[in-house]
N, C-alpha and C positions, 0 to 999 in steps of 0.2 A: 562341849568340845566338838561333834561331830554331829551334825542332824542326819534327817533320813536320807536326805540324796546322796551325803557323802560316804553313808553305811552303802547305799545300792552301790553308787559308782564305781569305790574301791572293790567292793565283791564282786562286779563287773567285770573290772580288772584284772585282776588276782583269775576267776574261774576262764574269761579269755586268755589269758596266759597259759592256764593246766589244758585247755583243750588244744589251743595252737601247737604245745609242746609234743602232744601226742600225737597230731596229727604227724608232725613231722619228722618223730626220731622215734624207729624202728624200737620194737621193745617184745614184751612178753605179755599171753591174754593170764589176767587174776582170777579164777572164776570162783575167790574165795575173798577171804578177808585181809585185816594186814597179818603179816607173816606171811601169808597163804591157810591161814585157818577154816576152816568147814567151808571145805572147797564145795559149791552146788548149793551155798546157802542164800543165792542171790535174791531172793522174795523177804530173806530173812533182814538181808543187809539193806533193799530199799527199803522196807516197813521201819525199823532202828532208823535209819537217816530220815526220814519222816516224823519220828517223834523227837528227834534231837532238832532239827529244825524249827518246832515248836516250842522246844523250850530255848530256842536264841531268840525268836522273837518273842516269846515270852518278858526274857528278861535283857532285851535291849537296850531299855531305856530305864533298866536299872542297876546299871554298870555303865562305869566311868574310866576313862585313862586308858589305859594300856589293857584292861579285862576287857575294854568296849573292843580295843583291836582285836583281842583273842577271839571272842564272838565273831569279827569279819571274818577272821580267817578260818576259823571252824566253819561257818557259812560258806564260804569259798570254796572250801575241801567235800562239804557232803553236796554240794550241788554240783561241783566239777564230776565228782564220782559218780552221783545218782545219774549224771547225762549216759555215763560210761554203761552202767548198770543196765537203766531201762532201756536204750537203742543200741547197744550190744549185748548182751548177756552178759561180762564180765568188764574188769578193771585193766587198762593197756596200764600195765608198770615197764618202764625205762629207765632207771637212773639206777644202775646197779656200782658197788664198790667195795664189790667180792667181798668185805668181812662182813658185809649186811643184807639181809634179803632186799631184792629188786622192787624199787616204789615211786611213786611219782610228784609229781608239783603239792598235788593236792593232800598227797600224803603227807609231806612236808611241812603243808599250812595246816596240819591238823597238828602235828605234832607238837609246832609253834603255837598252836593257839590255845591248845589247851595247857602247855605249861604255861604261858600267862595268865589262863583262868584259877589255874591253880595257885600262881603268886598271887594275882589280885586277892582272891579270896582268903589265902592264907594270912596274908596281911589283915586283912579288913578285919 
């Protein structure tokens, strides 16, 4: 369904998107996880987004359909964050809707992508 340039291009997309967003709508510094959990654990959170990126390209091309999107988008989301992380020290969250703590693009596409990993698989 999708080879490699179309896996880079759309994560391309999708993490241009999370950073443009940020740049330009005023938000809050994360200097913790999602929810705001173990706030100052930023060495913790790059190292974890480093080994989950190895296991998307691990299993890229062994996932199909809509689990292959969830891979993009989990991809999209730790590399949009890991930019956040390593050349600022924390995560710019923006998208606040009072009943939920304040998150961003990439948070979004993680959230999306990994419930499709979890239907793919559950399926399978």
């Amino acid at each position: 369904m999708f080879g490699m340039n179309s896996f880079i291009f759309l994560s391309l997309v999708l993490i241009v998107a999370d950073q443009v967003s940020k740049y330009f709508i005023p938000g809050i510094k994360n200097y913790g996880g999602v929810f705001g959990i173990l706030q100052g654990g930023n060495m913790l959170f790059i190292f974890g987004g480093f080994l989950v990126l190895v296991f998307i390209i691990y299993y890229k091309n062994k996932v199909k359909g809509y689990g292959y999107c969830g891979l993009i988008l989990l991809f999209s989301s730790i590399i949009g964050n890991l930019i956040d992380r390593i050349f600022l020290g924390y995560v710019r969250d923006f998208i606040d809707l009072r009943f939920w703590p304040v998150f961003n693009l990439a948070d979004s596409y993680s959230t999306l992508g990994v419930f499709l990993l979890i239907l793919y698989f559950w399926k399978k």
